[in-house]
Structures are given as structure tokens and as C-alpha cells.
C-alpha positions as CSV (number, residue, x, y, z in Angstrom):
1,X,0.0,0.0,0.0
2,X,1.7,3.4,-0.5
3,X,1.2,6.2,1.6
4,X,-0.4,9.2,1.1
5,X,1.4,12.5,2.3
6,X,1.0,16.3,2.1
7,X,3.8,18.5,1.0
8,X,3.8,19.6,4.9
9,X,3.9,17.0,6.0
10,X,6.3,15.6,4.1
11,X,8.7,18.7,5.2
12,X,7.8,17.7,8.7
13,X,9.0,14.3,8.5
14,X,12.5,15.7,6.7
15,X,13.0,18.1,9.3
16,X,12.8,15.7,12.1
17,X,14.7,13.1,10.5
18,X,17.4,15.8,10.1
19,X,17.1,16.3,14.1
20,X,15.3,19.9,13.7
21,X,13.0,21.0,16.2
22,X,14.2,19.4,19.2
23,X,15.3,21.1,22.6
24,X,18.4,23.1,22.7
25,X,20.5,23.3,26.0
26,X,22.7,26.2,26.6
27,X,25.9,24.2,26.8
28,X,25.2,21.2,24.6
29,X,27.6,17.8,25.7
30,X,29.9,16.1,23.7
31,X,27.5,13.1,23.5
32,X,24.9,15.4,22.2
33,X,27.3,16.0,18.9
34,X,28.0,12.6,18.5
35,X,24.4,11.8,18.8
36,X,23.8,14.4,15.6
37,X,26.6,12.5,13.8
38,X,25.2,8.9,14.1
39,X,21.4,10.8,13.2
40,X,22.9,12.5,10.1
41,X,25.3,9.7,8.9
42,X,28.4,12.0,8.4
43,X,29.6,15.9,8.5
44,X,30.4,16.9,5.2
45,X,33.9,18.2,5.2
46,X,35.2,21.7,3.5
47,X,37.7,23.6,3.5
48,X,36.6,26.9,2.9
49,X,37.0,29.1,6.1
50,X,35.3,32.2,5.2
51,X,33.0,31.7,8.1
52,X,34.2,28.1,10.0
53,X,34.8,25.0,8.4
54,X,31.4,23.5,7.1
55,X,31.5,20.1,9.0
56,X,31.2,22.4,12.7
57,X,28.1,23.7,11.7
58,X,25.4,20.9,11.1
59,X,25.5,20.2,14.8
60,X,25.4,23.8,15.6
61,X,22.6,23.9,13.1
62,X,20.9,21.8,15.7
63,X,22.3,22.1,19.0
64,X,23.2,25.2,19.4
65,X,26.8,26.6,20.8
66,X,28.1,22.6,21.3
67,X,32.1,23.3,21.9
68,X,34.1,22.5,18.6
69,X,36.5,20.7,20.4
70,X,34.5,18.1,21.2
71,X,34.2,17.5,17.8
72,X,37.6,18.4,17.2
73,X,38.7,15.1,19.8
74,X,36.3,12.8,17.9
75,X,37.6,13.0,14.5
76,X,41.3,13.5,15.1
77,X,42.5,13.1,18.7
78,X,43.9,10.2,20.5
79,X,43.3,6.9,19.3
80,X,40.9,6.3,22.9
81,X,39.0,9.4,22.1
82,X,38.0,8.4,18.5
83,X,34.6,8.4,17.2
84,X,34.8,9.3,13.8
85,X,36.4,8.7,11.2
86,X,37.6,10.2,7.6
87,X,36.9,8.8,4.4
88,X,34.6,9.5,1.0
89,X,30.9,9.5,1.8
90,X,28.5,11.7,0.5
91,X,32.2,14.0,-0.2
92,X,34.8,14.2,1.8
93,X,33.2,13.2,5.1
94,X,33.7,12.8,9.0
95,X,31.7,9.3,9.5
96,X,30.9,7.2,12.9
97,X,33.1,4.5,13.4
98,X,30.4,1.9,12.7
99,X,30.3,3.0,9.3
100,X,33.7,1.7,8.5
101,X,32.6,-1.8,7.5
102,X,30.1,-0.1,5.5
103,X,32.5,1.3,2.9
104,X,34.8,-1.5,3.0
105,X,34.0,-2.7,-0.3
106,X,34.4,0.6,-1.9
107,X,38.1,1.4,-0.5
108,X,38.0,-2.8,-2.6
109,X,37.2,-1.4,-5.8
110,X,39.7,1.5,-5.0
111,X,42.4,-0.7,-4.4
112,X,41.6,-2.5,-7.5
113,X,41.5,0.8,-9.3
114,X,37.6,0.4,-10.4
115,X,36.5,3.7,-9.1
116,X,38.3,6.8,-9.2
117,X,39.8,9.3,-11.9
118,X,42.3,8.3,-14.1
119,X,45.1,9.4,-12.6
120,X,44.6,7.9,-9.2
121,X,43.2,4.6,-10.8
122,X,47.0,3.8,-12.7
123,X,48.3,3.7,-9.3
124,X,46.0,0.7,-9.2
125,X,48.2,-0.9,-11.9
126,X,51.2,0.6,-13.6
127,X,52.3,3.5,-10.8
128,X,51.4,0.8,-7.7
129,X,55.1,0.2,-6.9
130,X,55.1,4.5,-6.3
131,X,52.1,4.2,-4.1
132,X,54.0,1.1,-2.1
133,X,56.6,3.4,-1.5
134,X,55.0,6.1,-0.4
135,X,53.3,3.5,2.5
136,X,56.2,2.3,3.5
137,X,57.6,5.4,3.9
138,X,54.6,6.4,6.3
139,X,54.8,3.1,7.7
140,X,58.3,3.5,8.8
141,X,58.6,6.8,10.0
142,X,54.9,7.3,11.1
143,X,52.4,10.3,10.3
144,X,53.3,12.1,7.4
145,X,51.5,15.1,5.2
146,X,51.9,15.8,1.5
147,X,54.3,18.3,1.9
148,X,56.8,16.0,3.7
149,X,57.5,14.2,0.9
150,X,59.8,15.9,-1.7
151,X,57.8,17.8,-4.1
152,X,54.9,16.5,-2.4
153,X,53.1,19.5,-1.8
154,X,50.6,20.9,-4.1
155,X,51.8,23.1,-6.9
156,X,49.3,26.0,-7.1
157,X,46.5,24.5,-5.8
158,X,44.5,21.2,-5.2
159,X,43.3,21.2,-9.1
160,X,47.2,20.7,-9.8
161,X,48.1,17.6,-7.5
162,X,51.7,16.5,-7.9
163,X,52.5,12.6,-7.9
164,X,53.1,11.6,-4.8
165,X,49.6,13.6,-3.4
166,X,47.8,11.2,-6.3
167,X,49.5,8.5,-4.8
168,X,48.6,9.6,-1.1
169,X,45.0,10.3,-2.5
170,X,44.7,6.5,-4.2
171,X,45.9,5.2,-0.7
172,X,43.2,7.3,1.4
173,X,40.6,5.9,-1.3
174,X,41.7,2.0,-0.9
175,X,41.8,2.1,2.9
176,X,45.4,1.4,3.4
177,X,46.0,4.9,5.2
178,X,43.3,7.1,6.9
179,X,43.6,10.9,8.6
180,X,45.6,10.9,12.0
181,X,44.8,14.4,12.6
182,X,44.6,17.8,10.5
183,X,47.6,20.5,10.6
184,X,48.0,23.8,9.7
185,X,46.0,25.1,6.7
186,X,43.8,21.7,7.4
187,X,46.5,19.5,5.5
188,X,45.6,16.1,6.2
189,X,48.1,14.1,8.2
190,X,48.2,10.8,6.8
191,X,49.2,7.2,8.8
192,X,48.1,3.5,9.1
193,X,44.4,2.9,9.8
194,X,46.1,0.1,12.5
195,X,47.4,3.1,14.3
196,X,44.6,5.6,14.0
197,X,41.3,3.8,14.8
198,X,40.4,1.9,17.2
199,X,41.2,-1.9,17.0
200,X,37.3,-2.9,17.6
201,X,36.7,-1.0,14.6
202,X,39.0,-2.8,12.5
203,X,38.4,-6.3,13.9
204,X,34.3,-6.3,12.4
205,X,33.6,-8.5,10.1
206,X,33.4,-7.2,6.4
207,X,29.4,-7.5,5.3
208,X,29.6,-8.2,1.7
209,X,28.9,-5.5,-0.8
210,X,25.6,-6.1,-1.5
211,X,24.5,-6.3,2.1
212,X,27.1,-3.2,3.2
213,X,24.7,-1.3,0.0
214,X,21.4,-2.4,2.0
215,X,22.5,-0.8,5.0
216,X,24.0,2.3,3.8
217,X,20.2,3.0,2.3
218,X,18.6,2.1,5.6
219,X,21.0,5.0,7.1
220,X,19.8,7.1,3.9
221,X,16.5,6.8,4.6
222,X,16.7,6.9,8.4
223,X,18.4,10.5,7.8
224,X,16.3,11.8,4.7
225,X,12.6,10.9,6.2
226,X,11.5,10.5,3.3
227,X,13.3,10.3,-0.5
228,X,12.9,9.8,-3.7
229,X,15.1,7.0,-5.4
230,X,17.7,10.0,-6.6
231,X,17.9,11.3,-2.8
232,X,18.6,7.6,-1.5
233,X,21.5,7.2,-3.9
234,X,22.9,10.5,-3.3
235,X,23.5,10.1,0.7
236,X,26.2,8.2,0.4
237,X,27.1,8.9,-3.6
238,X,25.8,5.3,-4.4
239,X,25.9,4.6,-8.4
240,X,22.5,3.0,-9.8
241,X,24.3,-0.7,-10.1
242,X,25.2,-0.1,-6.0
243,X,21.6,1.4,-5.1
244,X,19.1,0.1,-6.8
245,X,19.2,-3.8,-6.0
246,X,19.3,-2.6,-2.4
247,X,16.5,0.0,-2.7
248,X,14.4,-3.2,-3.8
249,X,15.7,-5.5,-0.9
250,X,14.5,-3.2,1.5
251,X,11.3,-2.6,-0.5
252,X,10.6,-6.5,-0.2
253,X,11.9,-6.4,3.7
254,X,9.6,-3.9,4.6
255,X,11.9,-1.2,5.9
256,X,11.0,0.7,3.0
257,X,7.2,2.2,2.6
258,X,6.4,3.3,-1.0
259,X,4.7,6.7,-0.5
260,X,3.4,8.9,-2.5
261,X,3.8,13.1,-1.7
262,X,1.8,15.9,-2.8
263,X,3.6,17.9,-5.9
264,X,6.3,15.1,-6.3
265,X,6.5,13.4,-9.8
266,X,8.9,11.0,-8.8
267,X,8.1,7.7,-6.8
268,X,9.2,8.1,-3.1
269,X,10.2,6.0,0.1
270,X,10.1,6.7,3.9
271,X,12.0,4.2,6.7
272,X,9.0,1.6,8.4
273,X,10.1,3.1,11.5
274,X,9.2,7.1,10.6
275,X,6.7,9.5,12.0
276,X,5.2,12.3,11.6
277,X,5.7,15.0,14.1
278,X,2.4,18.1,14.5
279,X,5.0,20.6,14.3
280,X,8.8,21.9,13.9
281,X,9.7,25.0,16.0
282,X,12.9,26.9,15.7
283,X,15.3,28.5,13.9
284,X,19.0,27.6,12.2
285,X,21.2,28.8,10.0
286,X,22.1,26.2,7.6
287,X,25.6,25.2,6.0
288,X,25.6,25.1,2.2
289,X,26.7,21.4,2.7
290,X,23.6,20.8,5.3
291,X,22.2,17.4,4.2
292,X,18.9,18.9,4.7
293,X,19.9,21.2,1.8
294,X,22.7,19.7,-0.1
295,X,20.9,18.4,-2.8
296,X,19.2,21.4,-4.9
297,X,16.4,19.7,-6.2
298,X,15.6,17.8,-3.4
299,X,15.5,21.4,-1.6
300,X,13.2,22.7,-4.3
301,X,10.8,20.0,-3.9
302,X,10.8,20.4,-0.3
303,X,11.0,23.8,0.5
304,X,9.9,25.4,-3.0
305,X,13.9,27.4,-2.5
306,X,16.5,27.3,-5.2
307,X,19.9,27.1,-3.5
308,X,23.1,27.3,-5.7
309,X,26.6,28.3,-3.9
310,X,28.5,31.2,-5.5
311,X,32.0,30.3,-4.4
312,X,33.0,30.0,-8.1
313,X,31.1,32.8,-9.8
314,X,32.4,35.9,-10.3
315,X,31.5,38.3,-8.0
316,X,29.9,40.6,-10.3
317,X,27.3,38.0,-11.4
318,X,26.5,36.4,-7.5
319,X,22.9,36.9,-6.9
320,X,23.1,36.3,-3.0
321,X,26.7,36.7,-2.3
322,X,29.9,34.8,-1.8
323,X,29.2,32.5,1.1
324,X,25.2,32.1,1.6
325,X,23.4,30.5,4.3
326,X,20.1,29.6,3.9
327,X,17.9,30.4,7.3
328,X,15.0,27.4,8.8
329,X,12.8,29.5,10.3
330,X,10.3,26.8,11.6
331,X,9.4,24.8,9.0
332,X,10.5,27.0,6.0
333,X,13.4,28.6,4.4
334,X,12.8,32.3,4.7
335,X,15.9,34.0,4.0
336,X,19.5,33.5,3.4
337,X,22.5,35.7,4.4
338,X,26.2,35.8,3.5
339,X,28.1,35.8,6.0
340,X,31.8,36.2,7.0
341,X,33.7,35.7,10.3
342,X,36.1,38.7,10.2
343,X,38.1,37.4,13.1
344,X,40.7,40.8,13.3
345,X,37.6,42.7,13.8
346,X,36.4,40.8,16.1
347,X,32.4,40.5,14.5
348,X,30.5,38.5,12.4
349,X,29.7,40.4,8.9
350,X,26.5,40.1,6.9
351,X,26.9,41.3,3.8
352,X,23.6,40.7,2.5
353,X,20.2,39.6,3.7
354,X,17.9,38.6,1.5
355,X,14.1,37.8,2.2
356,X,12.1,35.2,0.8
357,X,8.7,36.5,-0.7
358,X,6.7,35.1,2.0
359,X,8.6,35.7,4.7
360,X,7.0,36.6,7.9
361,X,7.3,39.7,9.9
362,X,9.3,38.6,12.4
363,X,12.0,36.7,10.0
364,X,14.9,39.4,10.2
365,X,14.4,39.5,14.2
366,X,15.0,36.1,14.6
367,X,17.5,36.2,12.2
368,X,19.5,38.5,13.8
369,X,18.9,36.6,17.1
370,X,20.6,33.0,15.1
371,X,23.2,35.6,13.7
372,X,24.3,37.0,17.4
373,X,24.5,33.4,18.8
374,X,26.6,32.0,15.9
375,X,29.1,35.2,16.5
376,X,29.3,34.1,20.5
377,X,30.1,30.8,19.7
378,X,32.6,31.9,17.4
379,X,34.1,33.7,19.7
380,X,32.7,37.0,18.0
381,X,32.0,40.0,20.0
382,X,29.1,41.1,17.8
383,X,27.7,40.7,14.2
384,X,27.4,44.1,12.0
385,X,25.1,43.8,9.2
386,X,25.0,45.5,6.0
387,X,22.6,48.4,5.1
């Protein structure tokens, strides 16, 4: 039988999937990130610092002012501490440890050089002996960055790799090293999985690929509330061959419900075990790499908001600014600002506000309440915003 749902309440059951709408605390606890992390599946990472790092602020999205180095110990402090891990996801991504198993048979095809661009797949083959020396080195003399081997570094920029960072980059992809900790600029510090995670992490058995697939779309649509077959495969970046036989498993297990919302052409799914809440309260600023947001269309269809990030455009032609977040006001985007942490000055900037057309009155009042608790945790002494 498929389900029935209203565009509303279809948003509802996103938003609560996504963790919106619950209780925030003042001082939010360590467990309380982690508990964000194992909702969401992973923190996207970037590097872009314009404001803080993307992967802080999902858990800020929905906590509230959580300490960072909390988060900081979890992905990259002592081995006892860990409780994430780095590896390719959705992107670049800080993951639970009990999704390590999970992606086990894609750091396989890696290794076999099945997946991957060109040049990192030939150290698969014909450059492996490179890449073997590269690990050893690692392996003898312990963490090492890019920049430690000769002419490791980047020349001008990650677009123009050198060798030995493909080679580091094909390792990372097969498994064989992982991220001991970030330095600097956020370089990644690369060593031996056996001496970065835990070794009850390691020592799980390795679910076959097929069953590994199954889960990772149960986590999917655990995190999504509901999705359409595109969103399910684009959680965790499966390819049609990966998702789509375990899509139907799960169809014929029962863990996926075939539902059908208001306005959506596309078939859709929600998790057996979802509900749908009367109502979402609150407010959040939203990363541009939020999974609630990170796929456009899925946005549109949701939230009737076109998102697109203007990193990359020239400035001339941005329509919103350089880096935009939207703002959940409730159970709708309202508005989105672009924001910068000027950290000499002491303030958060906002460039530029700009109002959805059916924003409510009180929008840029709450908006500027979000805006001056994102510049305390920040460590801001105020936020000055643009006439």
C-alpha cells in the first residue's frame, strides 16, 4: 500500500529526520554532537574558512553553541577518544566508526583501481610500486602530510596535484592509510588505519557489498525521512548498479514504505520506523553542505527554495553573495544571508540579507537573534550587518 502525504507533512518528517525541532541546551555535551553525527550519517567536510569550516556547523545547526573541540577530539585526537572517522561518503566526510565496515568494499574497488579518476586509478596498476613506496615510507617513519615528501606539496592548488599527493590520495581511497589528525592550513596528516582507529573498529567482520549497499540506504532513509530514489543514492554517492538492487531489498523487507507526496512526480520511500511530528519550531542557519539542503532539487521540492553556492562565480554576477546561508525559520526557508567571520575585527559580517517572498514579519528579528548566537560561539564580539 503506499502512503499518502501532504507536501507539509512531508517537510515535517524531513526536518525531524534531520534532528530539527528538538530542545536546545545552553551548553550542549559532547555526546549530544555525537548523537547528531550517528542521526545525520556524516559531517560533510570543507575547506573553505570564510565563516568556520562547514562540518562544525550541522551540529550547531541543531544544537546550538556545542564546543568544537569536542568535535575536534572525535575526529582526530587520540586513538581512545576516537569516534569518527575520515573517508569518502556523500564527499569528503567525518563518518561514525560503525560506518567503517560499511565502505569497506568501496576502499576494494579502489584498491583495485575500479572507481576513481584516471590518474589515481593507474596507481591501481602501472604506478602501484610508487604508491607502495609512499606506505612504506609512512609506515616507517609514522604520520606524514603531503608536503613531507619531496615535491609532495601541491603546486598552485588542489586542481594541480603532484604525484606523490595522487599517490597519497589512491591510498586514502583504498583504505590502506586514513587521517591521523589535520595541521596547519587543514592539511591532512596521513598514517596506518592500525594506528589511528580503534582496533574494535577494524576487527568487524566485512558485510559483503551487496548487504554493506542495504545498509547504507537504511541510514539514507533513516536520515532523509523521506526520499525519492535519486535522494537515496545520493546520501552516500551510491551509483544505480550499487543502489538500486538494495533499494528493492529493503522494498521487499519492509523497511521501505512506498509513499506517495503531494507535488512530487517522482516515486518516493520513507523508513517503516518514521513519524510524523504536529509541528517543527525553531530557527538555524544552515551550511551550504547541510544534508537537509545539499541536494538542490531535493531542496526545491521540499521547500519550494533554489539554492546554488556562488564560491565560483564571479562576483559581479552572485545573486546572493559569496558565502550564503540559507535560514529554517520553523518549518520553511525564509531568508538567506552571506556571512563572514572577520576574526581581526572581532564580529560576524552580513553582507547581505535577502528575504524570501513570504517571509514573515518577524523573520529578520530572529534572524538577527541566530546571527548573534553564531558570532558568541565563534568567539565573536558582535555581528554588524549591511545596510
Amino acid at each position: 500500500m503506499t502512503i499518502e502525504l501532504s507536501l507539509r507533512d512531508a517537510r515535517r518528517i524531513a526536518l525531524s529526520a534531520q534532528g530539527f525541532g528538538g530542545r536546545q541546551s545552553a551548553r550542549p555535551a559532547a555526546g549530544q554532537m555525537r548523537r547528531v553525527l550517528d542521526r545525520l550519517g556524516l559531517f560533510q567536510i570543507d575547506s573553505v574558512n570564510v565563516l568556520t569550516r562547514a562540518h562544525y556547523l550541522p551540529a550547531f545547526s541543531r544544537l546550538g553553541p556545542y564546543d568544537r573541540a569536542d568535535l575536534e577530539q572525535a575526529a582526530w585526537g587520540a586513538r581512545r577518544h576516537r569516534r569518527m572517522f575520515e573517508y569518502w561518503a556523500h564527499e569528503a566526510s567525518l563518518l561514525p566508526l560503525d560506518l567503517h565496515p560499511l565502505l569497506r568494499w568501496r576502499m576494494a574497488r579502489a584498491e583495485r583501481g575500479e572507481i576513481g579518476y584516471p590518474a589515481l586509478r593507474r596507481f591501481a596498476t602501472e604506478r602501484r610500486q610508487e604508491a607502495q613506496c609512499v606506505l612504506d615510507r609512512i609506515a616507517a617513519e609514522g604520520p606524514l602530510t603531503a608536503a613531507d615528501f619531496e615535491n609532495g606539496a601541491s603546486k598552485s592548488g588542489w586542481w594541480e596535484w603532484s604525484h606523490t599527493k595522487h599517490a597519497l590520495e589512491w591510498l586514502f581511497w583504498s583504505g590502506q592509510i586514513t587521517t591521523s589528525t589535520r595541521r596547519g592550513s587543514f592539511a591532512r596528516v596521513y598514517d596506518l588505519p592500525e594506528r589511528v582507529l580503534p582496533q574494535k573498529i577494524l576487527a568487524l567482520p566485512t558485510p559483503d557489498a551487496a548487504t554493506a549497499q542495504q545498509e547504507l540506504i537504511a541510514r539514507s532513509a533513516m536520515a532523509l525521512g523521506v526520499a525519492t530514489l535519486a535522494d537515496l543514492r545520493d546520501y552516500y554517492r551510491l551509483k544505480p548498479d550499487e543502489a538500486d538492487h538494495a533499494i528493492a531489498a529493503q522494498v521487499d523487507a519492509g523497511l521501505l514504505v512506498p509513499v506517495r507526496v503531494e507535488d512530487w512526480t517522482q516515486k518516493a520511500w520513507m523508513h517503516r520506523d518514521t513519524r510524523t511530528p504536529r509541528k517543527i519550531t525553531g530557527a538555524a542557519l544552515l551550511a551550504p553542505f547541510d544534508p537537509l539542503i545539499w541536494e538542490r532539487g531535493r531542496t526545491e521540492r521540499l521547500f519550494g527554495f533554489r539554492y546554488r553556492i556562488e564560491i565560483y562565480v564571479p562576483q559581479e554576477k552572485r545573486a546572493h553573495g559569496y558565502y550564503v546561508l540559507p535560514f529554517l525559520m520553523d518549518e520553511a526557508l525564509v531568508a538567506r544571508v552571506d556571512l563572514k567571520a572577520d576574526r581581526a575585527a572581532g564580529l560576524l559580517l552580513a553582507h547581505r540579507i535577502t528575504l524570501e517572498p513570504n517571509a514573515p514579519a518577524e523573520t529578520l528579528e530572529r534572524l538577527r537573534s541566530e546571527l548573534e548566537r553564531m558570532a558568541s560561539w565563534l568567539g565573536l564580539a558582535g555581528v554588524r550587518v549591511a545596510e
